[in-house]
C-alpha positions as CSV (number, residue, x, y, z in Angstrom):
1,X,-24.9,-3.3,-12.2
2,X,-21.9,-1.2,-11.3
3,X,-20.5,-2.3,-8.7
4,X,-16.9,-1.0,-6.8
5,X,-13.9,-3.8,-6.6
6,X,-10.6,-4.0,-6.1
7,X,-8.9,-1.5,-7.9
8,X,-4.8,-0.8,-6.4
9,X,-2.5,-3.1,-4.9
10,X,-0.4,-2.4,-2.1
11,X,2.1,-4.0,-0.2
12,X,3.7,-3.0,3.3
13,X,7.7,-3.2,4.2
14,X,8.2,-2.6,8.0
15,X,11.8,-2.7,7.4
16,X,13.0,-5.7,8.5
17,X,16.7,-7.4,7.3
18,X,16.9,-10.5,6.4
19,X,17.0,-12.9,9.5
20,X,18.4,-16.2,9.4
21,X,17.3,-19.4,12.0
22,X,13.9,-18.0,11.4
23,X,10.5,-19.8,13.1
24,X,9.3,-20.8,16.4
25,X,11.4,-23.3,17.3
26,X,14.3,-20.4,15.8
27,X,16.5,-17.7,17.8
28,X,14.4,-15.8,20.4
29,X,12.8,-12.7,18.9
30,X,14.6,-10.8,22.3
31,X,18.2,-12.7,21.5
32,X,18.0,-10.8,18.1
33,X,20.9,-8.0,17.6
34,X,23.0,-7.1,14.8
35,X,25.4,-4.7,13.7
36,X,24.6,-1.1,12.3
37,X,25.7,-2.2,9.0
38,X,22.7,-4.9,8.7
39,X,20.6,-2.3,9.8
40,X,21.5,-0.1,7.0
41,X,20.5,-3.3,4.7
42,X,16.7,-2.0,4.7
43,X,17.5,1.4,2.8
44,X,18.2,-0.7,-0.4
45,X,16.2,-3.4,0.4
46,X,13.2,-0.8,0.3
47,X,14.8,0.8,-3.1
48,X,14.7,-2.5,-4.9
49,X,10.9,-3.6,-3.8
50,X,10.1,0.0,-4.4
51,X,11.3,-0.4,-7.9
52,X,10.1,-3.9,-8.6
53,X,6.6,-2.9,-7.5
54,X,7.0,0.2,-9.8
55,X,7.2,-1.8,-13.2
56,X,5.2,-4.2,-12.1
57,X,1.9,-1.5,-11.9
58,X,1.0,-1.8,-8.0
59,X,-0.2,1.3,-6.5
60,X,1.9,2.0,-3.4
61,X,4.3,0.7,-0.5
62,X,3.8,1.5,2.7
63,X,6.9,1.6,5.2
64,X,6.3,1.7,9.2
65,X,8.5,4.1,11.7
66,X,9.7,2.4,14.6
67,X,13.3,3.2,17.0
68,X,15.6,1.4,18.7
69,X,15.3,-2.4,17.3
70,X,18.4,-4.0,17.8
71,X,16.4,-7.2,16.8
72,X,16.0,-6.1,13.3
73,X,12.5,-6.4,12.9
74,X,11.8,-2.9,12.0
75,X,14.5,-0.5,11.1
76,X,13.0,2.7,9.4
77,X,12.8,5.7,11.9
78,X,11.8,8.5,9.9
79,X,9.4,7.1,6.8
80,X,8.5,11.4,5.0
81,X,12.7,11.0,4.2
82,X,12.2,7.4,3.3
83,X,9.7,8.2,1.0
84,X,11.2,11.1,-0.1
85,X,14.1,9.5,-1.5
86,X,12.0,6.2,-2.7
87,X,10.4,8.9,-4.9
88,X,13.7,9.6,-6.8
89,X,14.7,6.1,-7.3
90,X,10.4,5.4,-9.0
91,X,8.5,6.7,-11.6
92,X,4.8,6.7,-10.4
93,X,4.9,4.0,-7.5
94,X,3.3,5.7,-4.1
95,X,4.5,5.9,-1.1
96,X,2.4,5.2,2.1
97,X,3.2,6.4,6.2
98,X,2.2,3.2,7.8
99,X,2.4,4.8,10.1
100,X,4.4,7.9,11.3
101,X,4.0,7.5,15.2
102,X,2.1,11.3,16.1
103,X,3.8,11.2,20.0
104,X,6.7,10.8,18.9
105,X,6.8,14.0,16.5
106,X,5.9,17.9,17.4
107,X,2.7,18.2,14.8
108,X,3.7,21.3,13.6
109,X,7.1,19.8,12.5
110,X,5.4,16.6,11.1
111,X,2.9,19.0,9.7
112,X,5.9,21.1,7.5
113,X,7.4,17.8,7.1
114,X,4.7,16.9,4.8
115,X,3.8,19.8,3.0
116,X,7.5,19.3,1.5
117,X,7.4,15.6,0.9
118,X,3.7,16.4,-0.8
119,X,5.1,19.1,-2.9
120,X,7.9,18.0,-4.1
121,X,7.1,14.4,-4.9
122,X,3.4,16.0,-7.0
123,X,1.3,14.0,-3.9
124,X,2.9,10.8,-4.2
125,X,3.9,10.2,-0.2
126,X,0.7,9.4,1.5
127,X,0.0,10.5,5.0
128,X,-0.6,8.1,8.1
129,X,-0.9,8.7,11.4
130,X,-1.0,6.6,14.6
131,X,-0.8,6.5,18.2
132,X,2.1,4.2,18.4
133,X,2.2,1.2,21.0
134,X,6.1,-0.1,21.8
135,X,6.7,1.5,25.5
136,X,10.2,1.2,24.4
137,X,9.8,3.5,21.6
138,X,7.0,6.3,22.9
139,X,7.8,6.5,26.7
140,X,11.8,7.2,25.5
141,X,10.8,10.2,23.1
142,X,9.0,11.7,26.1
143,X,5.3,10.7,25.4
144,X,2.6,8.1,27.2
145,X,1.8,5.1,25.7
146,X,1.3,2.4,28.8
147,X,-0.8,4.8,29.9
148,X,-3.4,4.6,27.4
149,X,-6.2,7.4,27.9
150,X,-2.7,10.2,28.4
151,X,-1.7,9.0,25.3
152,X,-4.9,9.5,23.1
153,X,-5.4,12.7,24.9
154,X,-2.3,13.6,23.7
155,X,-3.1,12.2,20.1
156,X,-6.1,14.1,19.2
157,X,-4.6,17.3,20.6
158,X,-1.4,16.7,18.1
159,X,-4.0,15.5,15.4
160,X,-6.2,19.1,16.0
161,X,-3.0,21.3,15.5
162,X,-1.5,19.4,12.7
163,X,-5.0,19.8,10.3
164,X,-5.1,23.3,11.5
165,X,-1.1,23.6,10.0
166,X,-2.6,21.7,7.0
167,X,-6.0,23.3,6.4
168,X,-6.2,27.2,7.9
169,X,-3.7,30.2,6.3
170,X,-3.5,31.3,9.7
171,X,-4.1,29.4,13.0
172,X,-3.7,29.5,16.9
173,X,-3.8,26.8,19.3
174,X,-4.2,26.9,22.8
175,X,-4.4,23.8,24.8
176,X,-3.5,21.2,27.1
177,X,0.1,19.9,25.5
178,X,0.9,22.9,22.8
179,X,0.7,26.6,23.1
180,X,1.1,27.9,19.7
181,X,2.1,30.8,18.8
182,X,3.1,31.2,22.6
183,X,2.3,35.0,23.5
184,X,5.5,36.6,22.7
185,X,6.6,40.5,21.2
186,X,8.1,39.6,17.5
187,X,9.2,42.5,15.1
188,X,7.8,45.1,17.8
189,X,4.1,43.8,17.3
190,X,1.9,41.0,19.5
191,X,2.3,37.4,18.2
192,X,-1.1,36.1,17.8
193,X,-1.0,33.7,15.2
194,X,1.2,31.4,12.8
195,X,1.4,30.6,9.1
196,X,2.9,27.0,8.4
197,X,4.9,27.4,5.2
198,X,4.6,25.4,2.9
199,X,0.8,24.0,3.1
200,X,0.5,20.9,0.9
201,X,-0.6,21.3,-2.5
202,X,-3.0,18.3,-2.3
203,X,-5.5,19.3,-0.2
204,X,-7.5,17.9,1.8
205,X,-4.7,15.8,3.0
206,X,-5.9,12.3,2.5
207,X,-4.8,10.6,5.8
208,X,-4.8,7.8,6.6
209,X,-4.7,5.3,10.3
210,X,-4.9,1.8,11.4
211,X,-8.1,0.6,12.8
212,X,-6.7,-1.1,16.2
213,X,-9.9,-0.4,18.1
214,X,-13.4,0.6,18.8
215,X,-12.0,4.1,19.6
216,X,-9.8,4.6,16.9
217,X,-12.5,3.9,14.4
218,X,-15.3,6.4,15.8
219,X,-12.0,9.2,15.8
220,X,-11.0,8.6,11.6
221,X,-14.8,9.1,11.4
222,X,-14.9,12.2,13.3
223,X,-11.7,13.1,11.1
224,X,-12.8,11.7,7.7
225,X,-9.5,9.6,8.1
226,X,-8.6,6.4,5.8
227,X,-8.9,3.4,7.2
228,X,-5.9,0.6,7.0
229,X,-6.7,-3.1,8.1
230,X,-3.7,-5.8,7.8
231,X,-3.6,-9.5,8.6
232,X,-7.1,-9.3,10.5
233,X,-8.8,-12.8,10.8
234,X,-12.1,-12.3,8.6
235,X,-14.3,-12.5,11.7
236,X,-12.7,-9.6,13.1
237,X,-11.5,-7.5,9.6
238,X,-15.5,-8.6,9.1
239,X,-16.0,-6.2,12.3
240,X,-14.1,-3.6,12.0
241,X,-15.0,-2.7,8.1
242,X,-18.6,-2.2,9.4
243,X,-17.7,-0.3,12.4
244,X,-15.4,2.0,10.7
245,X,-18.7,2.0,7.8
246,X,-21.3,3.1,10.7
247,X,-18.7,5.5,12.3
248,X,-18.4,7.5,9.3
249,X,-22.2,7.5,8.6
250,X,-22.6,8.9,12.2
251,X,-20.3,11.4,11.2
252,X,-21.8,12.5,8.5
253,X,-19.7,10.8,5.8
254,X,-22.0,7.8,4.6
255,X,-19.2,5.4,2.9
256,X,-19.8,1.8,1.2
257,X,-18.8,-1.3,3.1
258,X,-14.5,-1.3,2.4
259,X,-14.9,2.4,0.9
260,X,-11.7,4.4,2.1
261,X,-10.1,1.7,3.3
262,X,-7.1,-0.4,2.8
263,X,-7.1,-4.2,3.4
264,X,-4.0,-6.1,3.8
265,X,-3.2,-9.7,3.8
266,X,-0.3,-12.0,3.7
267,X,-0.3,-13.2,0.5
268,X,2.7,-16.4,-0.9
269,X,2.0,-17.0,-4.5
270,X,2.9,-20.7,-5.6
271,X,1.7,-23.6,-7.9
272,X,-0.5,-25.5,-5.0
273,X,-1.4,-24.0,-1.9
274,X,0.7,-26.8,0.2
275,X,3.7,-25.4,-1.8
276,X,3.0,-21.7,-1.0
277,X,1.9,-22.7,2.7
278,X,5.3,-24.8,3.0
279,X,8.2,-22.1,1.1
280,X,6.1,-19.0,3.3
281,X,6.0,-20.4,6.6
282,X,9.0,-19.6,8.1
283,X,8.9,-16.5,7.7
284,X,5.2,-16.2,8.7
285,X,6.0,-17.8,11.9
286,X,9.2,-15.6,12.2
287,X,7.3,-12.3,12.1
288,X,4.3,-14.3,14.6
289,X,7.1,-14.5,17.6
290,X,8.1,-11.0,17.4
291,X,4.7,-9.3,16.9
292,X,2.4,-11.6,18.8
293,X,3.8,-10.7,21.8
294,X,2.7,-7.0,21.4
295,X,-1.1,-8.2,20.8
296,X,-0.8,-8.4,17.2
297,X,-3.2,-11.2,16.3
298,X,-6.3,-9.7,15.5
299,X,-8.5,-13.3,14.9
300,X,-11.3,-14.7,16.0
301,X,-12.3,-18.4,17.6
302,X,-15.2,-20.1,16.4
303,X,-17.2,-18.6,18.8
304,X,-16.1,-14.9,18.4
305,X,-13.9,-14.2,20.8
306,X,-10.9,-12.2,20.0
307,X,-7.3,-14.5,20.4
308,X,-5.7,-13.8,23.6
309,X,-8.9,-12.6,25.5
310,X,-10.4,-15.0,28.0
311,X,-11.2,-18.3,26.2
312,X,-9.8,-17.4,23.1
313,X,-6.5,-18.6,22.1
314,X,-3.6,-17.1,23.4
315,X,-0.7,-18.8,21.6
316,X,1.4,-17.5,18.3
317,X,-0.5,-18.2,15.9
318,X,0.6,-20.6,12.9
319,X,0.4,-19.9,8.9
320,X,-2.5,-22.5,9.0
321,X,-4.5,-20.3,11.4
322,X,-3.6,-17.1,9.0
323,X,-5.2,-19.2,6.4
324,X,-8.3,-20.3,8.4
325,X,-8.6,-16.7,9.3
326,X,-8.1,-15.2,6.0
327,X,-5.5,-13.3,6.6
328,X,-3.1,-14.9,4.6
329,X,-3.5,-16.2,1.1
330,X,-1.4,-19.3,0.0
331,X,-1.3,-20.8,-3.2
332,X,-2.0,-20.2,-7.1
333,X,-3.3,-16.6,-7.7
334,X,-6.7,-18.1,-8.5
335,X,-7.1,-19.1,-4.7
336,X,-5.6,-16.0,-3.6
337,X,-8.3,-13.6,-5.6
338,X,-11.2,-15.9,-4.5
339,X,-12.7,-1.2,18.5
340,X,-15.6,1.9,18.4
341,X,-14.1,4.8,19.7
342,X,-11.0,4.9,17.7
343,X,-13.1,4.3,14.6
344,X,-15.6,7.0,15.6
345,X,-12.6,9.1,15.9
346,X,-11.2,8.1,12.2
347,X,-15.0,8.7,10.9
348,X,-15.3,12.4,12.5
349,X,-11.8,13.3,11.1
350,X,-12.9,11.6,7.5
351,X,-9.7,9.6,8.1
352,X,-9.5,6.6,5.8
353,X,-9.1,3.1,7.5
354,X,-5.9,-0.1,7.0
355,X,-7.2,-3.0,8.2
356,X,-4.9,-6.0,7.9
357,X,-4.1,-9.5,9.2
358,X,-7.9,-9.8,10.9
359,X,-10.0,-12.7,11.5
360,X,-13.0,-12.7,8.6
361,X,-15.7,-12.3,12.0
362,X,-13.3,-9.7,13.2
363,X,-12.9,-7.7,9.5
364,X,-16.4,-7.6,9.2
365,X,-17.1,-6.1,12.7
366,X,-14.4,-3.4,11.8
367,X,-15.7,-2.6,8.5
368,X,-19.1,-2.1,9.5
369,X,-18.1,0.1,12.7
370,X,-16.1,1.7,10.0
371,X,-19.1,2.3,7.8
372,X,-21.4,3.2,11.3
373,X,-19.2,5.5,12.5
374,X,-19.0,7.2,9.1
375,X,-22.7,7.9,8.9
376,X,-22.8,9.4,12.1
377,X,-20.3,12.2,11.3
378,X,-22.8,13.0,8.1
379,X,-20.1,10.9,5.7
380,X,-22.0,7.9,4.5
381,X,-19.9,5.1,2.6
382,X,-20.5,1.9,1.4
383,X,-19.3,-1.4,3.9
384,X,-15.2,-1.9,2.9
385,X,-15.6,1.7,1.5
386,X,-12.4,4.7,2.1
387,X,-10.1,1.5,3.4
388,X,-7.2,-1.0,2.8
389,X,-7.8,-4.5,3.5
390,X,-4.6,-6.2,4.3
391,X,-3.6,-10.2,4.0
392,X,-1.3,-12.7,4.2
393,X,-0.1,-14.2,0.7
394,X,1.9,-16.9,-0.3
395,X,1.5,-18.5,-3.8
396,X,2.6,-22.1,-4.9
397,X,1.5,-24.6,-6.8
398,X,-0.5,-26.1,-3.8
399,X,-1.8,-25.1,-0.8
400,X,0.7,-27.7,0.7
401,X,3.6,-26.4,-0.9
402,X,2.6,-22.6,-0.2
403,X,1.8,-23.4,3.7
404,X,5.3,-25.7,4.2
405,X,6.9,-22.4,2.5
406,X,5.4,-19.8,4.6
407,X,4.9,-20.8,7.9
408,X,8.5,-20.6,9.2
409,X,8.1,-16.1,8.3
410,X,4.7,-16.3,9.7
411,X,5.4,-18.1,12.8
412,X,8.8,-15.7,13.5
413,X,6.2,-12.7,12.7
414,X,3.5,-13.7,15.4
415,X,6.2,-14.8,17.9
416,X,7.0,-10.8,17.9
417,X,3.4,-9.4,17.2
418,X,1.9,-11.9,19.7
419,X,2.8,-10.5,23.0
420,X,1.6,-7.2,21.6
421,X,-1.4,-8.3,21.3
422,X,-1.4,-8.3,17.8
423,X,-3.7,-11.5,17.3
424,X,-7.2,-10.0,15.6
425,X,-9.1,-13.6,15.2
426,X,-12.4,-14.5,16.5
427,X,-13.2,-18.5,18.0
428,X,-16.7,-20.4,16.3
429,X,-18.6,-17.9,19.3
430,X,-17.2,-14.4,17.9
431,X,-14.9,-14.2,21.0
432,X,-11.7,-12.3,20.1
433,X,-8.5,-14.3,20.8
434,X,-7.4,-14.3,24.3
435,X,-10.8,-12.4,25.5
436,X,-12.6,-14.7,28.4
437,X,-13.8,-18.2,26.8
438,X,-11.3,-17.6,23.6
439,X,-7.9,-18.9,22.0
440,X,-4.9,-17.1,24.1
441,X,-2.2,-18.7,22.4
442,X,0.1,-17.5,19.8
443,X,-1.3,-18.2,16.1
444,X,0.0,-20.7,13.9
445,X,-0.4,-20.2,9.8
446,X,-3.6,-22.6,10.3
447,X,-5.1,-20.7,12.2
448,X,-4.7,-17.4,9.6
449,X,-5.5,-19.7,7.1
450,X,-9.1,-20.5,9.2
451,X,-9.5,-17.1,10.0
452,X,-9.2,-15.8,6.3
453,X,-6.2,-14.0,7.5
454,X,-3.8,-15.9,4.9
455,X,-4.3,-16.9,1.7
456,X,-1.2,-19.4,0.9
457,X,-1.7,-21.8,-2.3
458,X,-2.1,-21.5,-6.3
459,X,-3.1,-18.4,-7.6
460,X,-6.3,-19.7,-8.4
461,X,-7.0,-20.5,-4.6
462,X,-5.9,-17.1,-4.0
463,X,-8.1,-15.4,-6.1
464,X,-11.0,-17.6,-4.8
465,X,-9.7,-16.2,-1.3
466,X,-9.7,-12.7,-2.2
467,X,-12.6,-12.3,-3.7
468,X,-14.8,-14.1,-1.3
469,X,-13.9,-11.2,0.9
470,X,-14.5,-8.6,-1.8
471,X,-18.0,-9.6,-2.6
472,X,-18.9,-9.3,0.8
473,X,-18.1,-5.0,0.6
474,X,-19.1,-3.3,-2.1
475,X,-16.9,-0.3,-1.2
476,X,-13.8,-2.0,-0.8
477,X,-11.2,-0.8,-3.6
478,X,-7.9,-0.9,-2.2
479,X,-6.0,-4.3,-1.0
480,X,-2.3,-4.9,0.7
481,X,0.1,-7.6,1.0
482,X,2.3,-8.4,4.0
483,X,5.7,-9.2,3.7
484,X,6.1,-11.8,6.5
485,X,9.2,-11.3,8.7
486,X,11.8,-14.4,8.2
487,X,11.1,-14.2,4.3
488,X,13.8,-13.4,2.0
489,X,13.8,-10.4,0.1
490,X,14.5,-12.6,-3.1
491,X,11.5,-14.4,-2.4
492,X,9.2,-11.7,-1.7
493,X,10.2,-10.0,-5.2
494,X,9.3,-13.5,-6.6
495,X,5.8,-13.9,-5.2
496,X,5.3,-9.5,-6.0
497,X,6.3,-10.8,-9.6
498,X,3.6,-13.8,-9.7
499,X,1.0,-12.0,-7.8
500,X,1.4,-9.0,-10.2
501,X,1.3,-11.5,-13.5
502,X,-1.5,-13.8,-12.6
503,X,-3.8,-12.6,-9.5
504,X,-4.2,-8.8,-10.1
505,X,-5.3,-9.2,-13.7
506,X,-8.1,-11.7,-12.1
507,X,-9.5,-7.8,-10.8
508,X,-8.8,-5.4,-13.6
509,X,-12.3,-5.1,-15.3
């Protein structure tokens, strides 16, 4: 029977430095500040990953834009010259936009942008769009982002006049935000309409944007968008690969469960999973207590409730909870293989989907939204099918040893992503952490572990983690690994190194 898999590994680099007194009980993610010297760290830090990744045969990196972080968590503002210049220093590696922020950017400018990177690089930067959510960043270029509806207003505006730029010789646009070409006299004649120049060469642009809603997932529908999923609990990564499968369906775009979509997961390579679990954990709970703040725990309780919605849990969550969740992978490689609108929106574009860091219950409501929302804008796919899947990962020679590791990066990531509301895991009823009657606390790595958000243990226990999620979507080709916060750049190269020697080949074939 033939039958898609996993095909191209990715991992993702938000371009942190490397932080010292990492973990919960570490420095305050808000008492973080360093000089513009460490800042500049990232650059070469990303040129050396890049390059290891390159020999090693994974597929692409993917870098994410953020401004003004004098706590270090995220230091790349402008990811097209990244990428640009990561394409000099590489031979075939990719290089993903995860994601360049839309409000932040004129479209037309993103749009030219682009067209050069595309160009000039033979269609090796990959496109990615999203809505942004740090007030600090979006409200001080100018553009909404507490207020939530202004800002996807303005969104799909910039989204309409960027594919015109991309797909049309010659375009006008006239609405709400953007009058373009405004109605001016040039060279004695009546402007009326505009060329961009250059157009990319690869067209249509394959674009990419992460699923962080019911919304977003109907839009990349609409849009034929890529789908990108990270660090979901399995619940909720469960979810959202279905939703974003049924979005495109409705769209007219029938895709596989998983098709067109990236899935990423943290992912610590070791002997045992208590030796991956125990070398990743600081930085797992270092990236935890910057991100969990934002929201950025996308599990789910036993019961299905989405952490930090009423009765889910609310707290950072642990390396343990990644694992539970399946969002992070800890251990040998063995172990490690084992919203609707928004995705409606993806599915009518024919955007593809990056789903990462989710609860299982969660993943799987995404993915078949994904899938729904497809099929309704006339692009049928199969469940996991046009998307990244996206996971914790840290390998050891036992689970013990992985989880020990680990959860000090985890915990420091969730204690930043937490009070964004970053926490995609669903509770034994379904509820989504911190919905009514679910978890509201920030995760800890046993938690992920639960929620099938982490995989941390020997490889063995790795692969048996992976691939329990890969058989459940027949369309799912593409999977990433997070790089917790807190964990050394030396460290991470190791576990790319033993990921890349004894988990991928577990998938090839």
């Amino acid at each position: 029977m033939d039958r898609s898999m996993i095909k191209r590994f990715h991992s993702l680099y938000v371009g942190q430095i490397e932080l010292e007194n990492i973990g919960l009980s570490g420095t305050p993610a808000d008492a973080r500040r360093y000089t513009n010297a460490r800042f500049a760290e990232v650059f070469w830090t990303a040129k050396d990953i890049a390059q290891e990744m390159d020999a090693l045969g994974y597929y692409a990196l993917w870098t994410a834009e953020h401004h003004f972080q004098h706590e270090g968590y995220e230091c790349f503002p402008n990811l097209i010259q990244l990428s640009l210049w990561l394409a000099t220093q590489t031979k075939r590696l990719k290089l993903g936009c995860a994601f360049n922020v839309v409000p932040m950017w004129h479209p037309v400018r993103l749009a030219e942008d682009y067209a050069m990177a595309d160009i000039v690089t033979d269609g090796r930067v990959i496109m990615g769009v999203g809505r942004g959510y740090h007030s600090r960043e979006v409200e001080s270029f100018g553009a909404p982002v507490i207020d939530q509806a202004a800002n996807r207003e303005l969104f799909e505006e910039q989204i309409e006049l960027m594919l015109k730029c991309f797909n049309e010789e010659s375009f006008s646009h006239h609405g709400k935000q953007y009058d373009v070409p405004p109605p001016v006299e040039y060279r004695g004649y009546q402007l009326r309409e505009i060329t961009c120049v250059p157009r990319p060469k690869h067209l249509p642009v394959e674009i990419w944007m992460p699923i962080a809603s019911s919304k977003s997932i109907d839009y990349m529908a609409s849009k034929n968008f890529k789908a990108m999923v990270t660090l979901n609990g399995e619940k909720i990564l469960d979810d959202v690969v279905k939703a974003y499968r049924d979005a495109c369906a409705k769209h007219g775009r029938p895709k596989k469960l998983g098709e067109d979509m990236i899935w990423g997961a943290g992912i610590y390579l070791a002997d045992t999973p208590e030796e991956a679990k125990r070398r990743v954990e600081p930085s797992h709970d270092e990236r935890y207590k910057w991100f969990a703040p934002f929201g950025f725990v996308r599990y789910a309780d036993e019961h299905g409730r989405t952490w930090g919605t009423p009765g889910a849990p609310a707290r950072v969550p642990n390396l343990a909870d990644g694992i539970a969740q399946k969002a992070w992978f800890c251990g040998p490689p063995a172990h490690v293989i084992d919203g609707s609108k928004s995705i409606d929106y993806m599915a009518s574009k024919n955007f593809k989907a990056m789903v990462t860091l989710n609860g299982e219950k969660i993943l799987d409501d995404v993915v078949k939204a994904y899938r729904d929302a497809c099929a309704k804008h006339g692009r049928p796919k199969k469940l996991g099918e046009d998307m990244i899947w996206g996971a914790g990962i840290y390998l050891a020679d036992t689970r013990e040893e992985a989880k020990r590791r680990v959860e000090p990066s985890h915990d420091e990531r969730y204690k930043w992503f937490a009070p964004f509301g970053f926490v995609r895991y669903a509770d034994e009823q379904g509820r989504t952490w911190g919905t009514p009657g679910a978890p509201a606390r920030v995760p800890n790595l046993a938690d992920g572990i639960l929620q099938k958000a982490w995989f941390c243990g020997p490889p063995a226990h790795v692969i048996e983690g992976i691939k329990s999620i890969e058989a459940k979507y027949p369309g799912l080709e593409d999977f990433m690994i997070h790089w917790a916060e807190g964990l050394p750049p030396k460290e991470f190269k190791e576990q790319l190194r033993w990921f890349a020697r004894e988990v991928m080949p577990a998938f090839q074939g």
